[in-house]
Backbone as a chain_set.jsonl record, in Angstrom:
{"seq": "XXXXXXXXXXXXXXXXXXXXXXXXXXXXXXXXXXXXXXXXXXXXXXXXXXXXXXXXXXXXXXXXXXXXXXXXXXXXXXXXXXXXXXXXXXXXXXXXXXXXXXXXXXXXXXXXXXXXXXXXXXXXXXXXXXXX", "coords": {"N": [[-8.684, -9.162, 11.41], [-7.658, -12.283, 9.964], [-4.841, -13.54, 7.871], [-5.759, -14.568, 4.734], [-4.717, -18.071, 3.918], [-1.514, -17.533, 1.937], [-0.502, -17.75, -1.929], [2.261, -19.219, -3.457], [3.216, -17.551, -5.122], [2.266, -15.266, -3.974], [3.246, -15.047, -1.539], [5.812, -14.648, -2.436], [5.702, -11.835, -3.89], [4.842, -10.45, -1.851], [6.634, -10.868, 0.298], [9.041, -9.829, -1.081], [8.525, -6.762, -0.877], [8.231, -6.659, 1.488], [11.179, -6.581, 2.55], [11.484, -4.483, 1.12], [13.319, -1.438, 0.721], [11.469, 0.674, 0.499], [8.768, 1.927, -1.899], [8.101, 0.007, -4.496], [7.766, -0.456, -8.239], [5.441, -2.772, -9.951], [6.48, -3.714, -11.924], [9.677, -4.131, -11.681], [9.389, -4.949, -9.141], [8.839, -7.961, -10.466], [10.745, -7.883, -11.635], [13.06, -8.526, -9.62], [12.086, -10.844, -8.994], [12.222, -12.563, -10.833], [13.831, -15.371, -11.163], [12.547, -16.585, -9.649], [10.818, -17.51, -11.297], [9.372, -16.077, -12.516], [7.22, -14.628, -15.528], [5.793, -12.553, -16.855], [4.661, -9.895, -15.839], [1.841, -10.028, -15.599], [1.717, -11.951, -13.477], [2.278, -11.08, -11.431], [1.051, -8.411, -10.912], [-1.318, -10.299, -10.467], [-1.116, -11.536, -7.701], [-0.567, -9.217, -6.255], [-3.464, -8.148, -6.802], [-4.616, -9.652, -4.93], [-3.142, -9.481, -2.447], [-3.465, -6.85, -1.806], [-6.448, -6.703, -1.553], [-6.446, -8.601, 0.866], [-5.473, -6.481, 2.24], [-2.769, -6.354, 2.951], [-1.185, -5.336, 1.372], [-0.342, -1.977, 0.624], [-1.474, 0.688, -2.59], [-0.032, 3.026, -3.98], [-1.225, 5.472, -4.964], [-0.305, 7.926, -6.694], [2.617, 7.751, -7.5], [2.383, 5.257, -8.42], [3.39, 2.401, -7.349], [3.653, -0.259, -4.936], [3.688, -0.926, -1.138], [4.347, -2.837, 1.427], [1.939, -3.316, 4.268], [2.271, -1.321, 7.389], [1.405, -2.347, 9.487], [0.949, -5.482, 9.192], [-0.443, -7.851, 10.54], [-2.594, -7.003, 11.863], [-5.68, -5.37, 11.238], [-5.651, -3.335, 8.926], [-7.571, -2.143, 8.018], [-9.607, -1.687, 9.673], [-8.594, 0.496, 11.356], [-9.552, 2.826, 9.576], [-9.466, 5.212, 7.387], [-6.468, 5.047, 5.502], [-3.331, 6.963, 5.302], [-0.734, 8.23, 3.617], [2.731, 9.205, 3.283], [4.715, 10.743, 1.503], [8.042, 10.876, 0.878], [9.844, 13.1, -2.004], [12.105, 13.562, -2.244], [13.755, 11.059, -0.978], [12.13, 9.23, -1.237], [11.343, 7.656, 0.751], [8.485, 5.849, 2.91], [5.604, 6.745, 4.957], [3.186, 5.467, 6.571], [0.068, 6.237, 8.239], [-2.526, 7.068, 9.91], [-5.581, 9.172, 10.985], [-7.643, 9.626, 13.185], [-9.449, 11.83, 13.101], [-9.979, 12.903, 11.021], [-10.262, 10.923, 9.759], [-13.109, 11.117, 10.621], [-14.557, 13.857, 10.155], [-14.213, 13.223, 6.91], [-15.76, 10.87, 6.885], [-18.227, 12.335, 8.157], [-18.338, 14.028, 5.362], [-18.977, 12.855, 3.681], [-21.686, 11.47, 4.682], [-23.199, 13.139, 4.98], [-23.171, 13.726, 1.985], [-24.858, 12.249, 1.123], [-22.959, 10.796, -0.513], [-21.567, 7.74, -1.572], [-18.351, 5.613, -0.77], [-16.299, 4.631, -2.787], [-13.392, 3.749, -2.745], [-10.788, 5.474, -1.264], [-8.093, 7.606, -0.953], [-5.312, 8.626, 0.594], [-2.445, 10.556, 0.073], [0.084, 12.5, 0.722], [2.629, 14.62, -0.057], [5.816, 15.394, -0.08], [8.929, 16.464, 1.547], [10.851, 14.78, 3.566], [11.677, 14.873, 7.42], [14.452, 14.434, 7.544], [15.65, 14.952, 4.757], [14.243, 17.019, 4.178], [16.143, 18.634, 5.766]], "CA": [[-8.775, -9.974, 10.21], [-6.878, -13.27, 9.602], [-4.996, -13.029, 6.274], [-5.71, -16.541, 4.399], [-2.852, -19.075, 3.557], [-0.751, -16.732, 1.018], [0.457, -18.938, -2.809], [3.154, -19.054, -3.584], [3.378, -15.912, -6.09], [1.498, -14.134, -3.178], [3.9, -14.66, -0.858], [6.948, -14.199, -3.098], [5.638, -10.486, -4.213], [4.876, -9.852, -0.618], [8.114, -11.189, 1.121], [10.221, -8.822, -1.756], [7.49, -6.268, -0.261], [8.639, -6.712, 2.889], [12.434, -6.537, 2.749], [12.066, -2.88, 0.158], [13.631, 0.338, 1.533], [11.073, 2.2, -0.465], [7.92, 1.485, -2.355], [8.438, -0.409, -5.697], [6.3, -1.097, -9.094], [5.104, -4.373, -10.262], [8.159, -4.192, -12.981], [10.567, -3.942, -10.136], [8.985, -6.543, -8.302], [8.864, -8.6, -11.637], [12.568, -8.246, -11.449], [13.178, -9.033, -8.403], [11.396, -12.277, -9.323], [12.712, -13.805, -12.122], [14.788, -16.01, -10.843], [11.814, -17.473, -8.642], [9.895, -18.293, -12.199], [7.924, -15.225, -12.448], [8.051, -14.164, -16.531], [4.925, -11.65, -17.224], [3.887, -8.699, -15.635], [0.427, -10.625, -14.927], [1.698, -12.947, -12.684], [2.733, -9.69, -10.012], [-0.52, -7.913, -11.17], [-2.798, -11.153, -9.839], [-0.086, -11.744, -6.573], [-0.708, -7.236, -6.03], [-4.563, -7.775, -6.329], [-5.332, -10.518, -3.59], [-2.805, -8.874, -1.023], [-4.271, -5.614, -1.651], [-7.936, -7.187, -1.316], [-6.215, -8.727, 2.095], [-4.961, -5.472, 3.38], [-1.233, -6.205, 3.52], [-0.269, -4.141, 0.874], [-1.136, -0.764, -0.032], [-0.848, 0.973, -3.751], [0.549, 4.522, -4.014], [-1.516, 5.857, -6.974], [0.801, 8.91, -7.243], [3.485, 7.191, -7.598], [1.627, 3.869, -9.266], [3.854, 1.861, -6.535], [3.176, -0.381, -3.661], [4.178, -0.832, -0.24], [3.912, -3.769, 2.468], [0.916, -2.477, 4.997], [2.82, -0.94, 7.998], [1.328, -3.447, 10.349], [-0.037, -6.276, 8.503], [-1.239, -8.523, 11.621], [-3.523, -5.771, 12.587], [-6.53, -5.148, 10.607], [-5.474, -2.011, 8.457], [-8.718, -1.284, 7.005], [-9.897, -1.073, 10.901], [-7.986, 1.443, 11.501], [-10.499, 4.006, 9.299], [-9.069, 5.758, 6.097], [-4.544, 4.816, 5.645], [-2.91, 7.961, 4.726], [0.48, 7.901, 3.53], [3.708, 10.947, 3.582], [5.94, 10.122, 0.373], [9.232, 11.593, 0.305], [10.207, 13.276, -2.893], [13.838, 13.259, -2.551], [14.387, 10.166, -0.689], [11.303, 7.803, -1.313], [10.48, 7.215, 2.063], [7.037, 6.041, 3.037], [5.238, 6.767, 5.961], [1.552, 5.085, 6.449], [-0.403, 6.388, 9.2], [-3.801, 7.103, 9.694], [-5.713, 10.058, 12.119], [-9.68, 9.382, 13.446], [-10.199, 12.877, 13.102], [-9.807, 13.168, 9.783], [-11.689, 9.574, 8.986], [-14.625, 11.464, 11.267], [-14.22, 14.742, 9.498], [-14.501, 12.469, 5.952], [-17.075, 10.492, 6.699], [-19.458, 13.433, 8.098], [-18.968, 14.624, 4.685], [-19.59, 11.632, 2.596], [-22.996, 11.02, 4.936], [-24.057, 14.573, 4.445], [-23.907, 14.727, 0.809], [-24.711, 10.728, 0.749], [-22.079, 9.412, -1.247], [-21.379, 6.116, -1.499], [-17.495, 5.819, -1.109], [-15.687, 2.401, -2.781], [-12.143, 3.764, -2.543], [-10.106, 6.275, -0.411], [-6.605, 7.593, -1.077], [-4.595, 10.159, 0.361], [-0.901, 10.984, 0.122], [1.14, 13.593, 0.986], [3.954, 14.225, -0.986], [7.098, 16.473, 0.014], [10.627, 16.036, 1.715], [10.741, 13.803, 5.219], [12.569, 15.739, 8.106], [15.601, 14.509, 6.951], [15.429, 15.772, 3.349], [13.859, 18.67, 4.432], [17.061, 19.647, 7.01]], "C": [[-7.55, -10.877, 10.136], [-6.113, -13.098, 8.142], [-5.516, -14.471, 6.01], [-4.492, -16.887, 4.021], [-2.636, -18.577, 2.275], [-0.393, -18.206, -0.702], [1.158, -18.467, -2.471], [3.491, -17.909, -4.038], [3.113, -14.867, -4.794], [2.316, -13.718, -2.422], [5.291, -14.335, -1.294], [7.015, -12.288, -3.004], [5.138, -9.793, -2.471], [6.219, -9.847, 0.177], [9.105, -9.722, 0.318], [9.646, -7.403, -1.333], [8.072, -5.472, 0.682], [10.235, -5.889, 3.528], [12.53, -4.915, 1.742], [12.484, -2.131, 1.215], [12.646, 0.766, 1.079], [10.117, 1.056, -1.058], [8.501, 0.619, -3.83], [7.208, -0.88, -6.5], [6.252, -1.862, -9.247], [6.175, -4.591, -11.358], [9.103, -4.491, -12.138], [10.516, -5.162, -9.433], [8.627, -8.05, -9.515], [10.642, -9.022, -11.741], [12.971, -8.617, -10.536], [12.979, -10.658, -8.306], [11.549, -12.971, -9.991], [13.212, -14.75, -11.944], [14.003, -17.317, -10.113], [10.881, -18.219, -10.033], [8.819, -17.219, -12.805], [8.837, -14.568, -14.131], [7.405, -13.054, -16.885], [4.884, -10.905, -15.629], [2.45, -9.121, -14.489], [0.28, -11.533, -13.912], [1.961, -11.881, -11.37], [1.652, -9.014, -9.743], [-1.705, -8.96, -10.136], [-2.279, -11.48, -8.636], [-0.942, -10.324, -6.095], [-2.117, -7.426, -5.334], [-5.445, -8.391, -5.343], [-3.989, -10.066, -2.326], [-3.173, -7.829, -0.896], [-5.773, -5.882, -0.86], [-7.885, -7.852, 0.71], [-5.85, -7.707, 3.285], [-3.674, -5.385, 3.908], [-0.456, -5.336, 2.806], [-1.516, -2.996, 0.353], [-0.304, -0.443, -1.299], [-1.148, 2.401, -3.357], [0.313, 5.011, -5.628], [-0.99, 6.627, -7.345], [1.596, 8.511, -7.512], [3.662, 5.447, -8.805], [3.337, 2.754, -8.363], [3.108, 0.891, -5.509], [3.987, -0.813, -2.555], [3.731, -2.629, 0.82], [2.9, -2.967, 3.336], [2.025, -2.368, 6.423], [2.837, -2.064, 9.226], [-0.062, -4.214, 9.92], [-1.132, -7.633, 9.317], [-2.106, -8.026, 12.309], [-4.535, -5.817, 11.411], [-6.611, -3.673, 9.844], [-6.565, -1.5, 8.426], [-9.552, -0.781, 8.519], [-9.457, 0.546, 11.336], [-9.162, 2.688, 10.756], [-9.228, 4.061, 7.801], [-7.455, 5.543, 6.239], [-4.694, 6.26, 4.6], [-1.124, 8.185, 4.646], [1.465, 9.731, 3.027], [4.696, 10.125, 2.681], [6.94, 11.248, 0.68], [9.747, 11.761, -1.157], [11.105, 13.379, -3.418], [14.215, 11.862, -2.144], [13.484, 8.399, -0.883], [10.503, 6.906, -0.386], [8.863, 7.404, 2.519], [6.648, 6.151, 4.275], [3.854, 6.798, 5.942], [1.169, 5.33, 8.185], [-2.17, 6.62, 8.878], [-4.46, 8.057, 11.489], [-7.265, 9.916, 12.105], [-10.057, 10.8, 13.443], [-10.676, 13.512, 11.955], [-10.928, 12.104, 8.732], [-12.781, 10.473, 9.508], [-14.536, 12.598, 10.255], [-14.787, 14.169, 8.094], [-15.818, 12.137, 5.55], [-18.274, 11.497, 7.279], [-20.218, 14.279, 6.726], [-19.468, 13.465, 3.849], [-21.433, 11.391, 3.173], [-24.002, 12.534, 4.57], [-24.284, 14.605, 2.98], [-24.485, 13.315, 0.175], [-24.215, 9.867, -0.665], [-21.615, 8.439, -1.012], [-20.036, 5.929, -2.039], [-16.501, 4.127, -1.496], [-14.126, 2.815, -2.247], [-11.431, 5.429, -1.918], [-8.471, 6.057, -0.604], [-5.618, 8.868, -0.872], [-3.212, 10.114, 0.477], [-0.346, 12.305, -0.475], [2.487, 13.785, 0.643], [4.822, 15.61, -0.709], [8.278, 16.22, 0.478], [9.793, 15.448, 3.323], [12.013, 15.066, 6.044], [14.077, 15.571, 7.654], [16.388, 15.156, 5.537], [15.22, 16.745, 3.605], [15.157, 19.57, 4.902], [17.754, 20.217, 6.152]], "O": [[-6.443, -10.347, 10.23], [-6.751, -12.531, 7.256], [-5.661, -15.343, 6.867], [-3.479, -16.211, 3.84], [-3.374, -18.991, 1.381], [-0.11, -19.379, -0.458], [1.237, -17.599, -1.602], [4.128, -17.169, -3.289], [3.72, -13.802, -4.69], [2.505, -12.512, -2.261], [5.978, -13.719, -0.479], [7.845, -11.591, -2.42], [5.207, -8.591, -2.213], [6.738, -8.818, 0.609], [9.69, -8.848, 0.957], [10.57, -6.604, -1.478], [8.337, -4.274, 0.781], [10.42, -5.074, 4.431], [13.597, -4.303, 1.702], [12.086, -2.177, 2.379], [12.846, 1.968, 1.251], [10.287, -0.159, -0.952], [9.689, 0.87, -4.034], [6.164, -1.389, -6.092], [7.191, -2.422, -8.681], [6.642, -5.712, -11.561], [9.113, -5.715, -12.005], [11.324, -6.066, -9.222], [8.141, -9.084, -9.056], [11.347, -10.024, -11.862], [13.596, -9.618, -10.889], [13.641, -11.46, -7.647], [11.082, -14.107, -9.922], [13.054, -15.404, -12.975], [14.4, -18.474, -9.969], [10.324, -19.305, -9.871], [7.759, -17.454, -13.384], [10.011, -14.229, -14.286], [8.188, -12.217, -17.334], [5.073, -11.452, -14.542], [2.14, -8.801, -13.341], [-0.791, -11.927, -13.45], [1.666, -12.317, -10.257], [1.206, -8.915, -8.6], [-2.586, -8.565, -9.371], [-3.251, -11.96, -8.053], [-2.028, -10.508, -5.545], [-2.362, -7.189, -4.151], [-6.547, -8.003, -4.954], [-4.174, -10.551, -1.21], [-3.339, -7.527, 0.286], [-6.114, -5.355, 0.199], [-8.763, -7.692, 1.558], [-5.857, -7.819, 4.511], [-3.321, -4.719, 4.88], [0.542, -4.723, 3.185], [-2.689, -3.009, -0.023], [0.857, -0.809, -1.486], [-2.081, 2.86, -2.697], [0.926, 5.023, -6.695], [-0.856, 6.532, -8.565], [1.709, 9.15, -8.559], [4.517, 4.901, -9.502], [4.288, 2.536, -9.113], [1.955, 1.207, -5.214], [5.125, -1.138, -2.894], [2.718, -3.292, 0.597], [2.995, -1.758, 3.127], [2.686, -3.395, 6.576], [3.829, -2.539, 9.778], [-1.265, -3.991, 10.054], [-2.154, -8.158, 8.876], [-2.45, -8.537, 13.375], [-4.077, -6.44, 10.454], [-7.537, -2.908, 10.118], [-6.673, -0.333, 8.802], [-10.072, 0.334, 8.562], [-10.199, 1.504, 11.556], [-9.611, 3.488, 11.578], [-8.439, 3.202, 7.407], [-7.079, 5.962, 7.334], [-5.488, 6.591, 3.72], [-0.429, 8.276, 5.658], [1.05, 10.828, 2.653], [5.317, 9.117, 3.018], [6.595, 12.429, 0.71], [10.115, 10.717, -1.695], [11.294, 13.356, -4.634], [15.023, 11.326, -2.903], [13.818, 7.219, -0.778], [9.638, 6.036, -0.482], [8.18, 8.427, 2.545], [7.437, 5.559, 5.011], [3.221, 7.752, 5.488], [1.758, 4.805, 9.131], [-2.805, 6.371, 7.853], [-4.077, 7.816, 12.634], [-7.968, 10.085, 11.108], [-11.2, 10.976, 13.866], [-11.523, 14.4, 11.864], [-11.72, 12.218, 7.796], [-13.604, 10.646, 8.609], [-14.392, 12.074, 9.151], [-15.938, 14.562, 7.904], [-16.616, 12.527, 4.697], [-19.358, 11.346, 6.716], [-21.325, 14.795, 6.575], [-20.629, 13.484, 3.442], [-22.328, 11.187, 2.353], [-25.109, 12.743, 4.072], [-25.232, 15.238, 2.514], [-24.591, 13.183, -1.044], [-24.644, 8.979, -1.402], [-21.132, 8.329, 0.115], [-19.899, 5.959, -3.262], [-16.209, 3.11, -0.867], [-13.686, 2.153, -1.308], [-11.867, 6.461, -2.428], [-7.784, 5.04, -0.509], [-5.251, 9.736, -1.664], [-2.898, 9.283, 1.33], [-0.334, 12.873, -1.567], [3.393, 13.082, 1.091], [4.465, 16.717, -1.112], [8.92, 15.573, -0.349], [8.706, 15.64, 3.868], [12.846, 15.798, 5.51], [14.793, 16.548, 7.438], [17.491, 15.697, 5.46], [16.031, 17.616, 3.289], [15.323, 20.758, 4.626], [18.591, 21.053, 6.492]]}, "num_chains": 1, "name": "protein.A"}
């Protein structure tokens, strides 16, 4: 998947995205932004929901956060189901994704034929480092 030609807003709240250590909320990234012109809330919100819809960023509903997509020149959503490893001490994200688990998934979704719009898993505990 191509992304399309980013606005301005789009690529603002993506670029600040880009450069996080760590996931951040749309307040956050509101702040981050002020300076560029950005004064509501709604202007990060409508930026959020056409790079989401593109697949460059993901949202961390535990957290109500989002992230840049790990590798956004790639076709995430190809990939099968993104599954993400939050750190609870340090914040660190880690987006991966395992075909055994999408197969596994979808065997059950066709067996009990549900019809799935959205998929979200994260794993939430310490990263090896935290953990040591």
């Amino acid at each position: 998947m191509t992304t399309p030609q980013l606005t301005k807003n789009q690529s603002l709240v993506f670029d600040v995205l880009e450069k996080a250590e760590g996931p951040l909320s749309a307040y956050t990234i509101l702040d981050k932004l002020r300076d560029h012109g950005f004064r509501a809330p709604l202007q990060v919100y409508r930026a959020l929901e056409k790079l989401l819809e593109y697949g460059v960023v993901h949202r961390l509903e535990s957290i109500n956060s989002f992230v840049a997509c790990a590798h956004p020149g790639d076709d995430c959503h190809s990939h099968g189901i993104v599954a993400f490893a939050i750190c609870e001490s340090c914040g660190q994200v880690t987006e991966f994704h395992d075909h055994e688990v999408d197969h596994r998934l979808m065997e059950w979704v066709r067996g009990q034929k549900f019809k799935p719009e959205k998929t979200t898993i994260e794993i939430r505990g310490l990263c090896e480092a935290c953990a040591a």
